[in-house]
C-alpha positions, 0 to 999 in steps of 0.5 A: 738622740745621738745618732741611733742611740736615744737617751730615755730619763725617768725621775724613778727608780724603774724595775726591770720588767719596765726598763725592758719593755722601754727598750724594746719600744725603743729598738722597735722604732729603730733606736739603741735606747740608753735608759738614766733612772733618778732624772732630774727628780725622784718619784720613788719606784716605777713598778708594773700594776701587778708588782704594785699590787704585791708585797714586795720591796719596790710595790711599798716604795712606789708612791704615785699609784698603780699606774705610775710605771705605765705613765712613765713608759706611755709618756716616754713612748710617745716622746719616742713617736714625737722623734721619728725615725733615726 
Protein backbone atom coordinates (compact mmCIF):
# COMPACT_ATOMS: atom_id res chain seq x y z
CA UNK A 1 0.00 0.00 0.00
CA UNK A 2 0.80 3.75 -0.79
CA UNK A 3 -1.28 6.04 0.60
CA UNK A 4 -4.56 5.23 -0.76
CA UNK A 5 -3.44 3.08 -3.58
CA UNK A 6 -2.92 -0.57 -3.04
CA UNK A 7 -0.86 -2.74 -5.54
CA UNK A 8 -2.70 -6.23 -6.00
CA UNK A 9 -0.41 -9.05 -7.84
CA UNK A 10 -1.58 -12.15 -9.09
CA UNK A 11 0.77 -14.90 -10.77
CA UNK A 12 -1.96 -15.08 -13.57
CA UNK A 13 -3.13 -13.77 -16.51
CA UNK A 14 -6.58 -12.60 -14.83
CA UNK A 15 -9.80 -11.55 -17.26
CA UNK A 16 -11.54 -8.84 -17.36
CA UNK A 17 -14.54 -9.66 -15.56
CA UNK A 18 -11.93 -10.67 -12.39
CA UNK A 19 -9.76 -7.78 -12.30
CA UNK A 20 -13.03 -5.52 -12.02
CA UNK A 21 -14.44 -7.43 -9.44
CA UNK A 22 -10.80 -7.03 -7.87
CA UNK A 23 -11.17 -3.56 -8.10
CA UNK A 24 -14.41 -3.05 -7.01
CA UNK A 25 -13.48 -5.14 -3.36
CA UNK A 26 -10.59 -2.83 -3.43
CA UNK A 27 -12.66 0.83 -3.71
CA UNK A 28 -15.12 -0.78 -1.37
CA UNK A 29 -12.92 -0.77 1.34
CA UNK A 30 -11.70 2.55 0.37
CA UNK A 31 -8.43 1.91 -2.07
CA UNK A 32 -7.42 2.88 -5.62
CA UNK A 33 -6.42 -0.67 -6.54
CA UNK A 34 -3.53 -1.05 -9.18
CA UNK A 35 -3.66 -4.60 -10.35
CA UNK A 36 0.01 -6.34 -11.74
CA UNK A 37 -0.77 -10.03 -13.65
CA UNK A 38 2.28 -12.41 -14.11
CA UNK A 39 3.46 -11.48 -10.34
CA UNK A 40 6.33 -13.37 -9.19
CA UNK A 41 5.15 -16.49 -11.08
CA UNK A 42 2.81 -17.66 -13.76
CA UNK A 43 -0.22 -20.13 -13.32
CA UNK A 44 -1.66 -19.65 -16.43
CA UNK A 45 -5.20 -17.86 -17.07
CA UNK A 46 -7.33 -16.89 -14.00
CA UNK A 47 -11.25 -17.15 -15.57
CA UNK A 48 -14.44 -17.04 -13.69
CA UNK A 49 -16.14 -20.66 -13.07
CA UNK A 50 -18.49 -19.84 -16.09
CA UNK A 51 -15.83 -18.90 -18.70
CA UNK A 52 -14.01 -22.25 -17.63
CA UNK A 53 -16.60 -23.81 -18.58
CA UNK A 54 -16.53 -22.69 -21.91
CA UNK A 55 -14.69 -23.15 -25.17
CA UNK A 56 -13.03 -20.01 -25.30
CA UNK A 57 -9.27 -19.16 -25.41
CA UNK A 58 -8.62 -18.21 -21.62
CA UNK A 59 -11.06 -21.43 -20.51
CA UNK A 60 -8.32 -23.79 -22.55
CA UNK A 61 -5.33 -22.08 -20.96
CA UNK A 62 -6.69 -21.74 -17.29
CA UNK A 63 -4.68 -24.78 -15.91
CA UNK A 64 -5.55 -24.60 -11.95
CA UNK A 65 -9.31 -25.61 -12.31
CA UNK A 66 -12.51 -23.81 -12.01
CA UNK A 67 -12.07 -22.18 -9.06
CA UNK A 68 -8.61 -20.92 -9.34
CA UNK A 69 -10.11 -17.26 -10.50
CA UNK A 70 -12.04 -17.28 -7.20
CA UNK A 71 -8.81 -18.30 -5.14
CA UNK A 72 -7.14 -15.69 -6.33
CA UNK A 73 -9.71 -13.05 -5.81
CA UNK A 74 -10.75 -14.79 -2.22
CA UNK A 75 -7.26 -14.56 -1.29
CA UNK A 76 -6.36 -11.46 -2.62
CA UNK A 77 -9.60 -10.26 -0.59
CA UNK A 78 -8.90 -11.12 2.53
CA UNK A 79 -5.05 -9.55 2.23
CA UNK A 80 -7.01 -6.42 1.55
CA UNK A 81 -9.20 -7.09 4.92
CA UNK A 82 -5.61 -7.95 6.80
CA UNK A 83 -4.77 -4.03 5.75
CA UNK A 84 -7.60 -2.31 7.00
CA UNK A 85 -8.63 1.15 6.28
CA UNK A 86 -6.26 3.35 4.40
Amino acid sequence: ALGRAVILGAPCDMTVELGQELQAQARQRGWTPLLISFANDYVGYCVSEALYASDAYEARMAYNGPRGGRVVLDTLGRQLDELGAP
